[in-house]
N, C-alpha and C positions, 0 to 999 in steps of 0.2 A: 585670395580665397577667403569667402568671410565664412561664419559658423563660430558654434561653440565648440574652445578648444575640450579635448575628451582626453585624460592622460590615459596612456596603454592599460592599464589596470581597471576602467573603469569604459572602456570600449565596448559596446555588445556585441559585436560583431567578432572580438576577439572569446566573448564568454563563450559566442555559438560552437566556435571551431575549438577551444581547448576543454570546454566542461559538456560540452551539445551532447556527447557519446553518453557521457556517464549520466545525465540528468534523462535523457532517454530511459535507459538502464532502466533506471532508479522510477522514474514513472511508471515502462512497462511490468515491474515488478506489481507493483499496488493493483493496476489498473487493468492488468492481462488485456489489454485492448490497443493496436495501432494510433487509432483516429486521436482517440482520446487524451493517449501518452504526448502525441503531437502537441496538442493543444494546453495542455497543462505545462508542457515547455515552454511553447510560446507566451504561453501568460506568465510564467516564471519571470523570462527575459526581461518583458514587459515591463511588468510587475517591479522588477531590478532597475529597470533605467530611468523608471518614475520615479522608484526612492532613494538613487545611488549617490545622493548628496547626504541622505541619513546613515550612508555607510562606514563605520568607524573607522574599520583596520582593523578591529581587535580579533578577528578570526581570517581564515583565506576568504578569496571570491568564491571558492565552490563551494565551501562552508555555507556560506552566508545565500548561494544562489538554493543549495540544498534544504537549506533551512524554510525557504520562503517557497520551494517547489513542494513540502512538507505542508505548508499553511492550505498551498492549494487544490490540493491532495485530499484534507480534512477539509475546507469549504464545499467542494465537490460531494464529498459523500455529505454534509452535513444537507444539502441542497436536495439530492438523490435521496436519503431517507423523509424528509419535511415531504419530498411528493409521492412516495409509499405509505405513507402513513394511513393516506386517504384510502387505499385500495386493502382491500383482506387481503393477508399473506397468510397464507396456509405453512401452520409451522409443525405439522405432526403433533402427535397425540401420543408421549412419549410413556403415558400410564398406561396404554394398552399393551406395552411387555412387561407388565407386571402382575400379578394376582391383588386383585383388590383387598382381600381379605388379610392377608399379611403380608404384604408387599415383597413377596422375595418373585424371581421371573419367572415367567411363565417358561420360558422357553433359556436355558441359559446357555450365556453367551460361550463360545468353544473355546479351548487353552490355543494359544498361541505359542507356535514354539520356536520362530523366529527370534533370533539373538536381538534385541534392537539397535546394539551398533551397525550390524551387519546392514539391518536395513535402513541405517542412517545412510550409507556406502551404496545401495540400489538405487540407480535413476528409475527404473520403472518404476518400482513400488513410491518412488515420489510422485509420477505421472498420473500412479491411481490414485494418489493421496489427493493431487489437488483438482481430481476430475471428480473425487466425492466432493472436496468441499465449495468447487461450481454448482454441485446438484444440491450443494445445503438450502434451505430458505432465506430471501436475500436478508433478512435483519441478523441471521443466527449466520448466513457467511459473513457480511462482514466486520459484529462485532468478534467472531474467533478470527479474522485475517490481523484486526485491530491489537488484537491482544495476546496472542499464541504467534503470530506471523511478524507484525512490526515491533511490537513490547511497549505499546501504550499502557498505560494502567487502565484502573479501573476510572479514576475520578477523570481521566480525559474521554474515555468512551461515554462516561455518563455525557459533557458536556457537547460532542461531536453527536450525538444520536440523541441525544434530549432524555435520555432516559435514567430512572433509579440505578442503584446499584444494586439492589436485589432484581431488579430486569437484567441486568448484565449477567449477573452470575446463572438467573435460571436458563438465557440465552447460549450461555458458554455450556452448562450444562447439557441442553438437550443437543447443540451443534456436535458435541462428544460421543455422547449416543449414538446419534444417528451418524456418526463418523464410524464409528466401531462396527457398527452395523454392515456398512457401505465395505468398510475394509473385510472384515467377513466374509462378503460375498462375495466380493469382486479380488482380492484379494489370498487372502487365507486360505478362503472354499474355494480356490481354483476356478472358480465360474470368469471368463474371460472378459476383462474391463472392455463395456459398452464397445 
């Protein structure tokens, strides 16, 4: 049998079967999408058996495969905003629940009397949580998925979306808003998620 020898540790075939589940996982989390999560593994792998000669040891293989499914994860979205960029995204007009005049609301927001452990503990009110933050506008969902959701900072969202840090905050900002809004009504107010 000729071929280059492959020791078990450094096998792809072995990464598929013992990390394949969890790198799944860990894709559809980000990417809420089948096709997608597919293919961002597969490039993972890929990705792995290209540079599995620069692979030290000094962490496990899932570490290391998680790490670089992490790279392409943030490629992906870096790629996906570079070609929204071009098209107008309607991101709401968040001064319109405010009084021009001395900025307190127009309309002010209702007391919430939900414990928030309790609905740390609700699946549902997680289900509407992130069917509002599907309906965010795509820059303001995913610098809050970036930031609130995975725990990037700020100075990496700046670099992955190309953008200020005062763009980031005023994006985190109105995504909060118009979250609060979303939970309101779908939520709070009883009005039955979509």
């Amino acid at each position: 049998m000729g071929g280059t020898f492959v020791s078990n540790d450094m096998n792809p075939q072995r990464w598929l079967v013992e990390h394949g589940d969890i790198l799944y996982r860990f894709a559809m989390q980000r990417a809420q999408n089948e096709e997608l999560a597919a293919d961002l593994v597969q490039d993972t792998l890929l990705a792995a058996w290209k540079s599995k000669d620069s692979f030290s040891g000094s962490s496990t293989i899932r570490t290391w495969l998680i790490g670089i499914l992490k790279h392409k994860w943030i490629d992906y979205l870096r790629k996906e905003i570079r070609q929204r960029d071009h098209a107008t995204l309607a991101e709401g007009d968040p001064t319109a629940w405010f009084d021009p005049n001395n900025g307190a609301w127009l309309k002010k927001p209702q007391q919430w009397h939900d414990d928030p452990a309790s609905l740390c503990q609700d699946t549902q009110f997680f289900q509407v949580l992130q069917t509002c933050v599907k309906h965010l506008p795509e820059k303001q969902r995913l610098v809050f998925d970036m930031r609130e959701l995975q725990g990037l900072d700020s100075d990496e969202i700046c670099k992955v979306c190309d953008v200020s840090a005062t763009n980031v905050h005023v994006l985190l900002h109105r995504a909060r808003l118009a979250l609060r809004q979303c939970l309101e009504t779908h939520w709070f107010g009883g009005k039955k998620p979509w």
